[in-house]
C-alpha positions in Angstrom: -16.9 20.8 5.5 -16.2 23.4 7.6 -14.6 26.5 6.3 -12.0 27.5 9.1 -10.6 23.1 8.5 -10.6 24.1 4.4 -8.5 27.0 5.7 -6.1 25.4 7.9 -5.2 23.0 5.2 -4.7 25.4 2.4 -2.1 27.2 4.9 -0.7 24.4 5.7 -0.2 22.9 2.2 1.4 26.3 1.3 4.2 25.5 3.8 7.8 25.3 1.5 9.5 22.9 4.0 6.1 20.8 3.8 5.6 21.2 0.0 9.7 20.1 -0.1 9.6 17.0 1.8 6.2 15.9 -0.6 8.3 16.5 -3.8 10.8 14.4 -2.3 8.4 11.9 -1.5 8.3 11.7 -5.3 11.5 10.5 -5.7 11.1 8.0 -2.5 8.6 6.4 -4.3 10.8 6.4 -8.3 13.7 4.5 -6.3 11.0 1.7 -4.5 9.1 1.5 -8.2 12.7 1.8 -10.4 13.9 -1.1 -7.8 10.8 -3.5 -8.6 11.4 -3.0 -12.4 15.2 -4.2 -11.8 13.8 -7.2 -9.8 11.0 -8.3 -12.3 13.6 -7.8 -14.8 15.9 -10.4 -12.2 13.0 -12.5 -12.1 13.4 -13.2 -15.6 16.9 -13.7 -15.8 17.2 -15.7 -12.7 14.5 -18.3 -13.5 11.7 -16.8 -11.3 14.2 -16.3 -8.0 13.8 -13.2 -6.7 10.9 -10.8 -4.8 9.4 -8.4 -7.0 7.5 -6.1 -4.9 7.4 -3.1 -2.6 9.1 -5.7 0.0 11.6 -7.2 -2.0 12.4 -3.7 -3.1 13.0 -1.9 0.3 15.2 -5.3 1.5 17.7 -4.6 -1.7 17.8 -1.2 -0.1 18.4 -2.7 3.2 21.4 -4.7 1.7 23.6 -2.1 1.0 26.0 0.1 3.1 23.8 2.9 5.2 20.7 1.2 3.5 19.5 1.5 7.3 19.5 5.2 7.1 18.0 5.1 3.8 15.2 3.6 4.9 14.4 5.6 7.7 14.6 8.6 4.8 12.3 6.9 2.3 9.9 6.8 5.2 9.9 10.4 5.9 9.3 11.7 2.6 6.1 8.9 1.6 4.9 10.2 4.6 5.4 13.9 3.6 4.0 13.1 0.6 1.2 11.1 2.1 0.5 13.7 4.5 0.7 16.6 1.5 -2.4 14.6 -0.2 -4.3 14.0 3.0 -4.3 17.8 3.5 -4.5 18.8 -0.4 -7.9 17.0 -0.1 -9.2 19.4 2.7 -7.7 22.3 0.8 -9.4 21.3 -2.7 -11.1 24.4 -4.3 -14.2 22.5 -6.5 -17.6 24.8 -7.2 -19.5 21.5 -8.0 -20.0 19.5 -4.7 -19.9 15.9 -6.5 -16.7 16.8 -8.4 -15.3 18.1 -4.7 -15.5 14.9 -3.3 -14.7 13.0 -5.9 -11.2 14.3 -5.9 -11.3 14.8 -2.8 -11.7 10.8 -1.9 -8.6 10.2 -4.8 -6.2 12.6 -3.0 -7.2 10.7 0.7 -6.6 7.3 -1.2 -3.4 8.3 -3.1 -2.4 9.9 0.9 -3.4 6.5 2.4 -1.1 4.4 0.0 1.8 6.4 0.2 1.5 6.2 4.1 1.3 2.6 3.9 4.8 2.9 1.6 6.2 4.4 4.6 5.0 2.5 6.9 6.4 -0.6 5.2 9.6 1.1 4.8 10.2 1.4 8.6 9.3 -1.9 9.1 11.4 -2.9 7.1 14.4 -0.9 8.5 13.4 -2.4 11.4 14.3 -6.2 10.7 10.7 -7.2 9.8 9.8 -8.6 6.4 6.3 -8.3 5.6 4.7 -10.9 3.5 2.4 -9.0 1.0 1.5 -12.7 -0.4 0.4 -14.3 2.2 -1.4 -11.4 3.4 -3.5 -11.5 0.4 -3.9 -15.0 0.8 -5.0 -14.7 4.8 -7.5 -12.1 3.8 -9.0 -13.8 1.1 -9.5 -16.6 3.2 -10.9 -14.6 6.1 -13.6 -13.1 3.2 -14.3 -16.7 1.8 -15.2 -18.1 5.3 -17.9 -15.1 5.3 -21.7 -15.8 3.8 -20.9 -14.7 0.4 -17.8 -14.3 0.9 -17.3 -15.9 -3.1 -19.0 -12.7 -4.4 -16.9 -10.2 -2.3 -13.7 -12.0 -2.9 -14.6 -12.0 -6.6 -15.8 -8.0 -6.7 -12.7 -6.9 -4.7 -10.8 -9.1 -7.4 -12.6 -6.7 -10.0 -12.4 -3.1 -8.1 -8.5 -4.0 -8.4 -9.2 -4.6 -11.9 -10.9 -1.4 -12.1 -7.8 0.5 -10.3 -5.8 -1.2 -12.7 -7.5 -0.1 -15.8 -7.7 3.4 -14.2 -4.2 3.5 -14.3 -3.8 2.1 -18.3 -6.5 4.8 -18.9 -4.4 7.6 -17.6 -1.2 6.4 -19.5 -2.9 5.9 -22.7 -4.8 9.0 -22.6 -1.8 10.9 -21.1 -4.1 12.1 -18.5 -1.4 12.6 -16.1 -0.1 15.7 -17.6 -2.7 17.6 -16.1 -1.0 17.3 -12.5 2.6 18.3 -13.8 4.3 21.5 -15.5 5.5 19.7 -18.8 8.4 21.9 -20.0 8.4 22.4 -23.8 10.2 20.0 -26.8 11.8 17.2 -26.4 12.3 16.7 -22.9 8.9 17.4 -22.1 7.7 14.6 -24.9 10.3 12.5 -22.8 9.1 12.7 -19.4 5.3 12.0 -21.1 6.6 9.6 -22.9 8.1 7.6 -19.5 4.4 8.6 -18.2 2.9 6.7 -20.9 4.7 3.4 -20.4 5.0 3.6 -16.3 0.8 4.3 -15.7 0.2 1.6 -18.2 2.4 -1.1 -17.1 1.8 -0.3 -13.3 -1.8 -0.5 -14.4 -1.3 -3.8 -15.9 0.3 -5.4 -12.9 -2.6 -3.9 -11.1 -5.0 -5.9 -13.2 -2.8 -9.1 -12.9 -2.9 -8.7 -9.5 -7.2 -8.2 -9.1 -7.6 -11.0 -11.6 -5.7 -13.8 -9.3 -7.9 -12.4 -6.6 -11.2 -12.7 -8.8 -10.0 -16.4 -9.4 -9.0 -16.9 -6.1 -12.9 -15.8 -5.3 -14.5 -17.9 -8.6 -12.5 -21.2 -7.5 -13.4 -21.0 -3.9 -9.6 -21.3 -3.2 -7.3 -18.4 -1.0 -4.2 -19.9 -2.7 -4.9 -19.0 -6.3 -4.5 -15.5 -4.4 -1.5 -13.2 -4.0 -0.4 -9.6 -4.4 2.1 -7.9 -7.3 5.2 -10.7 -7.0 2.3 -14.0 -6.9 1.2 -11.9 -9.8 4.5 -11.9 -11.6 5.5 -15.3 -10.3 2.3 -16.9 -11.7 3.4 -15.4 -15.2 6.6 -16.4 -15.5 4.9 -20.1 -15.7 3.0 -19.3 -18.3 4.0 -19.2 -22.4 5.1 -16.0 -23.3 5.1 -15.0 -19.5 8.6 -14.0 -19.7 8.1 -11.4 -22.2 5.1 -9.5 -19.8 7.5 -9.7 -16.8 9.9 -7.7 -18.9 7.3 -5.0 -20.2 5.7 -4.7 -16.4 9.3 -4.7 -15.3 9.8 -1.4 -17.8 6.9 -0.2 -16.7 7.7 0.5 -13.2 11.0 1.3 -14.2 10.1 4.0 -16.3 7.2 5.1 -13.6 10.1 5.4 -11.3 11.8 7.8 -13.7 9.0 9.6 -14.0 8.4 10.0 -10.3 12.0 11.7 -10.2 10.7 14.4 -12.7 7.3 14.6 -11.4 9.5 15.9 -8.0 10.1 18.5 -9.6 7.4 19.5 -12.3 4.3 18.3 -10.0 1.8 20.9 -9.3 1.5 20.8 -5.6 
């Protein structure tokens, strides 16, 4: 890559009002994740009515008195923060060209998503109500009408796997810690602590949510399909479904408190 674009990024990553509006992206994205845990938690209590996802999230938001504004807000700082990883990875300083990239393809991908928060968020604000569902359901429909489309459907059910396991790793090795300033005692073993339980049970929604798509692909069928709510929905049918939704609910709930300390102690 060339030098003088490595350059560019590293000066404009270094910017404070920049680096601001990405640590505040943070703390966008603890309210939407804190917000799903209170609605898998509703789930439960409300015999399986309610939208547990990104969606159903920003339309609570919506709801309320300047939730408008609010959502406009959220927007701005997912994409600062999006926009912070997209240029981190042309900044990244790496001496092995293999491990460059590597990170360099995570920060993109972790840029992407939190893009597509925002994204989601102003259409939301703007009286749309995206279906994450039945998009999941449309695409792995559109993949199964493809030669071999059973195979892809099935290995895109596993790469979310993967991503979900990824994320279980990182909470149960506590690998995350590596990316924020812990401060010392107590409240440092806190914030880990919320770290722990958030990457793990994010993770395991994750997994949830690539297994319905690996069945959707092994049973020839786009409706076995769905994204994180047709995950938790398809739980709460189950025995002992109840009691996941409540841990995957805690989970995001305590990944959203932890996104409100990694806005501060994140090493950008």
């Amino acid at each position: 890559m060339d030098e003088r674009v490595r350059s560019a990024a590293r000066r404009t990553e270094q910017h404070t009002p920049f680096r601001a509006l990405a640590r505040g992206g943070y703390v966008a994205s603890g309210v939407v994740h804190a917000i799903i845990g209170a609605l898998a938690l509703t789930l439960v209590v409300q015999d399986g009515r309610a939208e547990a996802d990104q969606v159903g999230a920003l339309a609570s938001i919506a709801r309320v008195p300047l939730g408008f504004a609010a959502l406009w807000a959220l927007a701005l700082l997912l994409f600062a923060l999006g926009g912070f990883h997209l240029v981190h990875g042309f900044a990244l300083r790496r001496p092995a060209r293999s491990e460059r990239w590597r990170r360099r393809l995570a920060e993109w991908g972790q840029g992407a998503a939190f893009c597509v928060m925002g994204g989601v968020s102003i259409a939301v604000a703007l009286g749309a109500r995206p279906d994450p569902d039945r998009t999941a359901r449309d695409a792995s429909r559109g993949l199964l009408a493809l030669p071999g489309g059973t195979v892809l459907l099935v290995l895109v059910g596993l790469a979310v796997i993967g991503v979900g396991a990824g994320w279980v790793g990182m909470g149960i090795a506590r690998s995350f810690r590596a990316r924020i300033d812990l401060p010392p005692g107590w409240r440092g073993r806190a914030v880990s602590a919320l770290g722990v339980v958030g990457f793990t049970g994010k993770g395991a929604a994750l997994v949830i949510v690539g297994g319905l798509l690996a069945v959707a692909g092994w049973q020839r069928s786009a409706a076995s399909a769905g994204a994180l709510d047709g995950a938790i929905s398809a739980l709460h049918g189950l025995p002992g479904g109840p009691i996941i939704i409540v841990l995957i609910g805690l989970g995001f709930f305590a990944y959203g408190a932890f996104c409100m300390f990694r806005a501060r102690l994140a090493k950008l």
